[in-house]
C-alpha positions as CSV (number, residue, x, y, z in Angstrom):
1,X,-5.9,17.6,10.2
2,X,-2.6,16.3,9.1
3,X,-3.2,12.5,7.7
4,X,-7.1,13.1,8.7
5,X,-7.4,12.1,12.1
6,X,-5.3,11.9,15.3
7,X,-4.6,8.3,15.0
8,X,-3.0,9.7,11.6
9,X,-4.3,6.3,9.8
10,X,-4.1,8.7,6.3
11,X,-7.7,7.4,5.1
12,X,-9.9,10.5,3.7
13,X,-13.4,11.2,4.1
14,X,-14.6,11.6,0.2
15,X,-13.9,9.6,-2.8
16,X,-11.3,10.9,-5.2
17,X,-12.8,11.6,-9.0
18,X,-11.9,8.8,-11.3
19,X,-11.8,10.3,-14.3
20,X,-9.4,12.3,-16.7
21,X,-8.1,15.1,-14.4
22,X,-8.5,18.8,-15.5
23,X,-7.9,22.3,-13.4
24,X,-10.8,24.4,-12.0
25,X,-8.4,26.9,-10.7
26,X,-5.0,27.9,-9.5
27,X,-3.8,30.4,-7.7
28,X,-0.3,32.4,-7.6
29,X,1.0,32.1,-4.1
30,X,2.9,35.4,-5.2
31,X,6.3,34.6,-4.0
32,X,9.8,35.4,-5.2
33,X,11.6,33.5,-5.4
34,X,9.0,30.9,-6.0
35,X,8.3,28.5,-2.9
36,X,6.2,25.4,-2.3
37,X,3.0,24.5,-0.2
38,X,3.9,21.1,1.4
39,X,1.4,21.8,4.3
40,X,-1.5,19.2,4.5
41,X,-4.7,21.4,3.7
42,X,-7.6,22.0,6.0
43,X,-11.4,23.0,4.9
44,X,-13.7,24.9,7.4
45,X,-17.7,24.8,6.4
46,X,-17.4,27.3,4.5
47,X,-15.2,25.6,2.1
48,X,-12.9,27.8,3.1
49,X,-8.9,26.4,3.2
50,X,-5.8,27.2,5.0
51,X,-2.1,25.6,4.6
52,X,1.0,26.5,4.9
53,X,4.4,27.5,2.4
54,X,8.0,26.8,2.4
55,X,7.9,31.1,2.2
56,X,6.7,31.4,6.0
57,X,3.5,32.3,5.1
58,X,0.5,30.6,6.2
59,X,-2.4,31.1,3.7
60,X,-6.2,31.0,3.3
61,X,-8.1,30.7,0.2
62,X,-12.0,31.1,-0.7
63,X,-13.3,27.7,-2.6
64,X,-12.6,29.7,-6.0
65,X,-9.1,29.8,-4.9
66,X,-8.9,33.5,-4.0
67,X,-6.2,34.3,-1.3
68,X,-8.3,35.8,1.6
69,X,-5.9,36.7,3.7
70,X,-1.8,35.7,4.5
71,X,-0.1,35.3,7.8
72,X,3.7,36.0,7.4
73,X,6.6,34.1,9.8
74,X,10.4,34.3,9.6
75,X,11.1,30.9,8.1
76,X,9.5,27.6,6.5
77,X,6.1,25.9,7.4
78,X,6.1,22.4,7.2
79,X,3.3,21.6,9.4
80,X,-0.3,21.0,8.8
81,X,-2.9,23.4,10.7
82,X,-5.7,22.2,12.9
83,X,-9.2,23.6,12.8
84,X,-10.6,24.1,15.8
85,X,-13.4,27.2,17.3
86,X,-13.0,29.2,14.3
87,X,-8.9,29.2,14.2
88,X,-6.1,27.0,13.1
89,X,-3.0,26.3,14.3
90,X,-0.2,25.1,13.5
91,X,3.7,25.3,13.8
92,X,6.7,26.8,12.1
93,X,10.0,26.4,10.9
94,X,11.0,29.5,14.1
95,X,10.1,26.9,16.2
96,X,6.6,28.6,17.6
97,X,3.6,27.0,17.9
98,X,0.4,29.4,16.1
99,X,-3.3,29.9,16.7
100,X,-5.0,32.6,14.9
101,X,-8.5,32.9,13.8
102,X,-10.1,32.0,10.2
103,X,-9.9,35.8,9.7
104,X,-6.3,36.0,9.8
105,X,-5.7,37.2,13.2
106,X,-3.1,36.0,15.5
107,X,-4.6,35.2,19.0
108,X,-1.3,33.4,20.3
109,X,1.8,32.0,20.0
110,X,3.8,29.5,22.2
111,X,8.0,29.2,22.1
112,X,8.8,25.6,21.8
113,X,11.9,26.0,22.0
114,X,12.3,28.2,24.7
115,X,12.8,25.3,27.7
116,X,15.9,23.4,26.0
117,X,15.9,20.9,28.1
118,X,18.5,19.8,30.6
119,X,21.3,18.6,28.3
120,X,20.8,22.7,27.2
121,X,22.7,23.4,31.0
122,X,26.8,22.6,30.0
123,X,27.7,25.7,28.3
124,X,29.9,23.8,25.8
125,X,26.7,22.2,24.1
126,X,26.1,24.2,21.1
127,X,24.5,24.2,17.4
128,X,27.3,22.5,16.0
129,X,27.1,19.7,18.7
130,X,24.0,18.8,17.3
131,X,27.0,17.2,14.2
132,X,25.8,15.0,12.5
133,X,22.1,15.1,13.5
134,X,21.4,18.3,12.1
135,X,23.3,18.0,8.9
136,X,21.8,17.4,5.8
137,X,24.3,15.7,3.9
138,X,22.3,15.7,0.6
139,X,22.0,19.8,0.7
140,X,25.8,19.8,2.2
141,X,24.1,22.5,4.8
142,X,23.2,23.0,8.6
143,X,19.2,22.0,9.4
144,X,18.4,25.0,11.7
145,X,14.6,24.5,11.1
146,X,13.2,24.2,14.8
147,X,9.7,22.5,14.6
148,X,8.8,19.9,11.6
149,X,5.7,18.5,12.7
150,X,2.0,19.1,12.5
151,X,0.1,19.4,15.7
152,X,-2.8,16.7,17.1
153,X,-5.4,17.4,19.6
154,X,-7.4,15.5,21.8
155,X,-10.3,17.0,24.6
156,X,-9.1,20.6,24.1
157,X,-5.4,19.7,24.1
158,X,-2.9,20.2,21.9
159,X,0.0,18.1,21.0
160,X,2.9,18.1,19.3
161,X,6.8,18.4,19.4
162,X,9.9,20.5,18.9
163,X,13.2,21.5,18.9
164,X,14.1,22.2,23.0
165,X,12.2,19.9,25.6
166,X,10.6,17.6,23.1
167,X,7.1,17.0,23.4
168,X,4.7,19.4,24.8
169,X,1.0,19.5,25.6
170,X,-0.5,23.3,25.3
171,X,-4.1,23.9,26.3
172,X,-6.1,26.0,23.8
173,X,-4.8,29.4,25.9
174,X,-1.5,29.1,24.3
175,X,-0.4,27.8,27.7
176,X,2.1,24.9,28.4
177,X,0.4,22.0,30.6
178,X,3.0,19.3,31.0
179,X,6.5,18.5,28.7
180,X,8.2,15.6,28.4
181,X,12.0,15.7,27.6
182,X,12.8,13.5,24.4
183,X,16.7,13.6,24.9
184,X,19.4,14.4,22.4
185,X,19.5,15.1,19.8
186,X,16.9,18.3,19.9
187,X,15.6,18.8,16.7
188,X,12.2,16.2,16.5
189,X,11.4,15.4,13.2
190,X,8.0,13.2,14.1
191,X,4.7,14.4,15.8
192,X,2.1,12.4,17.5
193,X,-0.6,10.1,17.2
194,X,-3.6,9.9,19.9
195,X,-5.8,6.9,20.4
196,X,-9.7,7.0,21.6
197,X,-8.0,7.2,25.5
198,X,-6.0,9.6,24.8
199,X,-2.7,7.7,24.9
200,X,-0.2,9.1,23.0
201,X,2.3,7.9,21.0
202,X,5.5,9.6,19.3
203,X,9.2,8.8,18.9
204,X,12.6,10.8,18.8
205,X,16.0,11.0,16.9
206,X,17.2,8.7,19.2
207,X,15.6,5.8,17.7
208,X,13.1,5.5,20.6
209,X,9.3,4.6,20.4
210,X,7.1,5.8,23.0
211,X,4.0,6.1,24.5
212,X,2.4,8.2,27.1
213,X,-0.9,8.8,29.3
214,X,-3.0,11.9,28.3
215,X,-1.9,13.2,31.3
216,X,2.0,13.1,30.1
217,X,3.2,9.9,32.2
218,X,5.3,7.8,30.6
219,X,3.7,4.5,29.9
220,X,6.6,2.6,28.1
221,X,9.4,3.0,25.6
222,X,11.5,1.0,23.2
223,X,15.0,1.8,21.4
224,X,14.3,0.5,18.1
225,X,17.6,1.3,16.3
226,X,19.9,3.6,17.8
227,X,20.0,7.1,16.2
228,X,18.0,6.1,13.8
229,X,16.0,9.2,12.9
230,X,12.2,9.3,13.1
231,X,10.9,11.2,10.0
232,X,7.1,9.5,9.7
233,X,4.5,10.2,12.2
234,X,4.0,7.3,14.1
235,X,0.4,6.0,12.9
236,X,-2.4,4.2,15.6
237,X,-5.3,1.6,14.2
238,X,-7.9,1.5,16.6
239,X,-9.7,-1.1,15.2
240,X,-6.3,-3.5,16.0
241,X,-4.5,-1.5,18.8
242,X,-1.3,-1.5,16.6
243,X,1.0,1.1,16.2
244,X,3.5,2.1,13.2
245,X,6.4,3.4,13.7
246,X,9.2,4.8,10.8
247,X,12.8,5.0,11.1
248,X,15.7,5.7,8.8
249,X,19.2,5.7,8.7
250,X,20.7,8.3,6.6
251,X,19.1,8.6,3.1
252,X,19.9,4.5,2.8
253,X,17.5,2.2,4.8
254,X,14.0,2.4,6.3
255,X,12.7,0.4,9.0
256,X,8.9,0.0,9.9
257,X,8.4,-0.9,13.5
258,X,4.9,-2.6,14.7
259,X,3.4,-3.2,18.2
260,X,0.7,-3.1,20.3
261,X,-0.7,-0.3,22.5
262,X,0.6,-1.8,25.5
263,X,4.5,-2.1,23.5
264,X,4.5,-5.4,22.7
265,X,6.4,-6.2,19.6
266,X,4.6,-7.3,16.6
267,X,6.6,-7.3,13.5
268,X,9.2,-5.0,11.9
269,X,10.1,-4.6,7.8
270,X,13.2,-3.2,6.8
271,X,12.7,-0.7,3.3
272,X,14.4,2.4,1.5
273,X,15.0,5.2,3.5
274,X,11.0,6.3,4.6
275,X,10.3,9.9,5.2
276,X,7.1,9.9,5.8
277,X,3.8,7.2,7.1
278,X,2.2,4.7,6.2
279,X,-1.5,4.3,5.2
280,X,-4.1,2.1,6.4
281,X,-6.7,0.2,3.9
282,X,-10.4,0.6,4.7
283,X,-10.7,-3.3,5.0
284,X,-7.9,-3.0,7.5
285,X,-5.7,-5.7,6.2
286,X,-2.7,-3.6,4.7
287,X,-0.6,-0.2,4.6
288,X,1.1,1.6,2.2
289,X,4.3,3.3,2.6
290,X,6.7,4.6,0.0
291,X,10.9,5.3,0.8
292,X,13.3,7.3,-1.2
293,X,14.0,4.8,-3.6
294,X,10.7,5.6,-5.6
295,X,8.8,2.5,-4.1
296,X,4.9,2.5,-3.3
297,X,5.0,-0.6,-0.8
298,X,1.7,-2.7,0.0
299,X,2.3,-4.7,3.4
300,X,0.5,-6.8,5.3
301,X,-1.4,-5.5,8.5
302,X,-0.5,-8.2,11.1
303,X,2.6,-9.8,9.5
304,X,4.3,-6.5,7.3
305,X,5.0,-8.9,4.5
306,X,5.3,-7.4,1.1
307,X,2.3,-7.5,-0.7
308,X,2.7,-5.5,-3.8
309,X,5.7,-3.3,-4.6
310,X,6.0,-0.6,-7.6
311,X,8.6,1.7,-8.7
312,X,6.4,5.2,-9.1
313,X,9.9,7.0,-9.8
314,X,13.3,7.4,-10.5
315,X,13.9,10.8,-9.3
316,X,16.3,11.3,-5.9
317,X,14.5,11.7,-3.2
318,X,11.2,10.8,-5.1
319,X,8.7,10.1,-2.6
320,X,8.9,12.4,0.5
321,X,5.5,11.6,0.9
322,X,2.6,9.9,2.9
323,X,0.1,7.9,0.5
324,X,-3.3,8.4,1.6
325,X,-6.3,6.2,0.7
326,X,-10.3,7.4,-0.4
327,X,-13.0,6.7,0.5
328,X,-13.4,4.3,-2.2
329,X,-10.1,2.7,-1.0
330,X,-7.9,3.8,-3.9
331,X,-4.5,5.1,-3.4
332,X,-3.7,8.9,-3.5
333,X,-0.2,10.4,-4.0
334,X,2.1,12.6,-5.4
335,X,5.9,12.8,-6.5
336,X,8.5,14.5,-7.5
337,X,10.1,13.1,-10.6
338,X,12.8,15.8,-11.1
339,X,14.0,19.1,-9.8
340,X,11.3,20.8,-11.4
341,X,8.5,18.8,-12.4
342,X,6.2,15.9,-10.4
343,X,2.7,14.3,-10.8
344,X,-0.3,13.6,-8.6
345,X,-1.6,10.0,-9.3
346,X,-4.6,7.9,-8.4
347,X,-4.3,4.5,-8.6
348,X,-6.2,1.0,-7.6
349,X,-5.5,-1.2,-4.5
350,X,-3.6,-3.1,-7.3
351,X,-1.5,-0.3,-8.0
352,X,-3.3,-0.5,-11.5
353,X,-3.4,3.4,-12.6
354,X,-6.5,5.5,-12.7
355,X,-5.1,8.7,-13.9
356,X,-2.0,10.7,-13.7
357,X,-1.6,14.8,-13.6
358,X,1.5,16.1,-14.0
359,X,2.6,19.6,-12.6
360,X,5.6,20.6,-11.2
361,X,7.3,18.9,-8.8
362,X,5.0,17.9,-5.6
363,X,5.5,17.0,-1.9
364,X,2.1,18.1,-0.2
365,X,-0.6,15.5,0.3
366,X,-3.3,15.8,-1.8
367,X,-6.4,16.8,-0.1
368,X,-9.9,15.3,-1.6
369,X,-12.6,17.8,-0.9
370,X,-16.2,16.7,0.0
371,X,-16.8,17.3,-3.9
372,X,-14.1,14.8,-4.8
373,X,-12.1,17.6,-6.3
374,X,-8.3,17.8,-5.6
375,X,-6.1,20.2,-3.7
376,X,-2.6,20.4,-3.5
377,X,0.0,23.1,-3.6
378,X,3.1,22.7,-6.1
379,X,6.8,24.2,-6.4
380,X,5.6,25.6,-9.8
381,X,4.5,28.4,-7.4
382,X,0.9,27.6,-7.3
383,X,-2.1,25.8,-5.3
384,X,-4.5,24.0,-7.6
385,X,-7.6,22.5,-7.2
386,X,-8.4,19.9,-9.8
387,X,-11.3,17.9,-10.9
């Protein structure tokens, strides 16, 4: 599941291994031109593991790293899958939500953008008046990608959101149970995060935090900064009913935005531009968040005062990424420190470094396997599984 659980706190289950890294195996994702797995992994019992590519396929692999089977769509997978009654689902880039089974075979699939919501009615309201909210100003291109998040589940349900409507609750028929509409502009960049009652809590482009009832009532909402876009996943701690939430504006600033479950403001930390979540320590007293800039940020739980602060890289656009913590409560990432080239890197709750493997450049999150091996897919073309 995508930052390993539907709070998304981003800690794994398994310690990482802390010595010298080497590769057990890697596999050619056989693409051309070559494309990168930035899907969060999943493992079944079998040891079995299934992601998705920046190709449109979806992939499964056999714990030697053989492909066992490829599921083709018409445009990029950014999501992570789900595992759930021997199938996975996820979404992609064409905007459909997919459940197919661990053989390969597709059982459903759900158009999230086919209800476009109301402001879809005035017939002058097009692509191009999504300007400048679908615009990447970096690539100097139209963003016509029309789902970017990963789906979470909670009693049989399945959340997550899209370009049209906004968010959506689908049952495990491939059926729509409720939608809420999150405004303009369409195009969500953020999924959702569930707490043990099922609340839910996500955010949209407008700069808007949220949070809803199981049952898709809306229990409050906050602008936070207007049209600020909501790249991260908003993150829940149980153990502190807190929530995260991540806004940027443009590729310049970054804000972190805390409250509590019932919306009541906490703190907020202004960064680099984030792109991603934060991380929560397994002592609960800090995350870890990184922004364009390079930075790998410490903060403060209950206050979001900088702890520690390091500079991982110089690269543009460096960390696009989520740090994670182990089980042994030591800091998992990767970067990319160039057009071509990147490194996965384990470090210590001081930022001291354990070890450092570099690869091409890389933008998935790291998976640690129950072995304490590593899995990560690369835009050298490749999935690897070190150790």
């Amino acid at each position: 599941m995508f930052l390993f659980d539907k709070t998304r706190h981003s800690r794994q289950n398994h310690k990482a291994f802390t010595h010298n890294p080497t590769v057990k195996w890697k596999t050619d994702l056989r693409t051309n031109p070559i494309y990168g797995a930035e899907s969060t992994a999943v493992i079944d019992n079998a040891d079995n593991i299934y992601f998705g590519s920046h190709s449109g396929n979806f992939y499964s692999l056999d714990k030697s790293g053989k492909i066992r089977w490829t599921f083709s769509t018409s445009t990029k997978i950014y999501s992570s899958p789900i595992l759930i009654d021997s199938s996975v689902i996820f979404a992609g880039g064409d905007g459909y939500l997919y459940r197919i089974s661990c053989e390969g075979e597709l059982l459903w699939k759900f158009d999230l953008s086919k209800s476009g919501g109301k402001m879809f009615k005035k017939k002058t309201l097009n692509k191009w008046s999504h300007l400048p909210y679908t615009y990447d100003f970096h690539k100097k291109k139209i963003i016509d990608y029309k789902c970017w998040s990963s789906p979470n589940i909670f009693n049989n349900l399945i959340y997550i959101t899209g370009y049209g409507v906004g968010l959506y609750c689908i049952d495990l028929n491939g059926k729509e149970v409720w939608s809420y509409d999150l405004g303009f502009p369409r195009y969500q960049l953020s999924g959702v995060a569930i707490d043990d009652e099922g609340r839910i809590y996500c955010s949209s482009r407008s700069g808007t935090a949220y949070a809803f009832s199981k049952e898709g009532k809306l229990l409050w909402k906050t602008i936070v900064r207007k049209n600020w876009e909501n790249w991260g996943n908003p993150v829940f701690c149980r153990e502190k009913n807190q929530v995260f939430y991540f806004f940027s504006k443009n590729e310049s600033r970054g804000l972190i935005y805390s409250c509590d479950n019932n919306g009541k403001f906490l703190w907020q930390q202004e960064i680099g531009a984030i792109r991603a979540s934060c991380a929560i320590s397994q002592d609960l007293t800090s995350i870890y968040c990184c922004d364009l800039d390079g930075f790998l940020y410490k903060l403060g739980i209950s206050d979001g005062l900088t702890k520690r602060k390091i500079k991982l890289t110089n690269a543009q656009r460096g960390l696009w990424i989520t740090p994670t913590i182990d089980a042994s409560n030591n800091i998992l990432i990767s970067t990319k420190d160039s057009k071509d080239t990147g490194r996965i890197i384990l470090l210590n709750e001081k930022f001291d470094l354990i070890w450092q493997f570099e690869n091409g450049k890389i933008l998935s999150i790291p998976v640690v396997n129950k072995q304490g091996e590593i899995l990560f897919g690369s835009w050298d073309g490749h999935y690897y599984c070190i150790n």
